[in-house]
N, C-alpha and C positions, 0 to 999 in steps of 0.2 A: 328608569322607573316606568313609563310607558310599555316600552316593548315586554317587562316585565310582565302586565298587566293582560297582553294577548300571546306571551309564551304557548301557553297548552293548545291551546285554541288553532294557534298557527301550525304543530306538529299535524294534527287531526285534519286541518284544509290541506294541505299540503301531501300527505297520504290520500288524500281522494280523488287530489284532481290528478295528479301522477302516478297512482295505481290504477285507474281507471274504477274509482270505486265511488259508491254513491253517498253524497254528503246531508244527512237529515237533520241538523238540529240550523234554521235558519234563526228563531229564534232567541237561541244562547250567543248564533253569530250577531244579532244586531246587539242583542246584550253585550258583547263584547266590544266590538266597533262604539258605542254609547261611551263606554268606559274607557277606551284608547283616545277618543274625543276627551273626553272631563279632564282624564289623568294628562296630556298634553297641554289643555289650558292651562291647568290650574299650574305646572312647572313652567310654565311662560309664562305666565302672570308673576311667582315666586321670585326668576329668576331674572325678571322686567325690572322689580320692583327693589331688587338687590343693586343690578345697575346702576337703577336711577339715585343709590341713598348714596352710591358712591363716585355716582356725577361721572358719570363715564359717558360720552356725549357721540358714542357708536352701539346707542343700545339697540337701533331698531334692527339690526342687523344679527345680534347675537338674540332677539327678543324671540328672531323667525326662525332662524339655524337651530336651535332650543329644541321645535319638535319636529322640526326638517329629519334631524338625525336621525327621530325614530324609522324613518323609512328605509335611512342607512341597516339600521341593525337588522331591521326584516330582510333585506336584500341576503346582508351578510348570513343570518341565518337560515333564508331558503340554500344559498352554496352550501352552507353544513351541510343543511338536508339530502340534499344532490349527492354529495360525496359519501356520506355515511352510510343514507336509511335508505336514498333510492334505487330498485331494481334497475342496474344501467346493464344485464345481461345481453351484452355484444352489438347493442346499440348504436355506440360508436360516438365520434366527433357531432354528428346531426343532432343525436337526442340532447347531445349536453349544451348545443349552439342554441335550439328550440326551448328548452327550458331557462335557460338563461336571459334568452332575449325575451318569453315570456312572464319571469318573472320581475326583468326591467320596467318593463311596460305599470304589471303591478305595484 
């Protein structure tokens, strides 16, 4: 549900900073980041609070993995990106080591 939330958003960053091309709406990005925030809590909070009615006594663990994973799915979906949308015209092993490892960081 999260990652749901900054899907469009993420195609559009991700074309900018890897086409070399300039990114203007900061804006709709903090709008977005705002809402990747809420939408995170509020399935933590959900997903805490289901835990807890069922007495499961390793919730603080699942409480944090919850929106941990959204980071997973972004990871996962910059690789699509890579593979699919991005110009890798003879680039080579470098470009895909540097995108990679830059998008880790992220």
């Amino acid at each position: 549900l999260p990652f749901g939330a900054v899907f469009v958003e993420m195609f559009f960053i991700l074309s900018s900073i890897w086409q070399h091309r300039f990114y203007y709406m900061f804006g709709f990005l903090a709008l977005v980041f705002v809402m990747l925030v809420v939408t995170c809590a509020e399935v933590s909070i959900v997903l805490c609070y289901l835990h807890l009615c069922s007495e499961d006594y390793r919730w603080w663990w699942r409480s944090f993995m919850t929106s941990g994973s959204t980071a997973f799915y972004i990871f996962a979906y910059s690789l699509v990106h890579y593979a699919y949308r991005a110009p890798t015209g003879g680039q080579g092993m470098l470009a895909g080591t540097l995108f990679v490892g830059y998008m880790f960081i992220l």
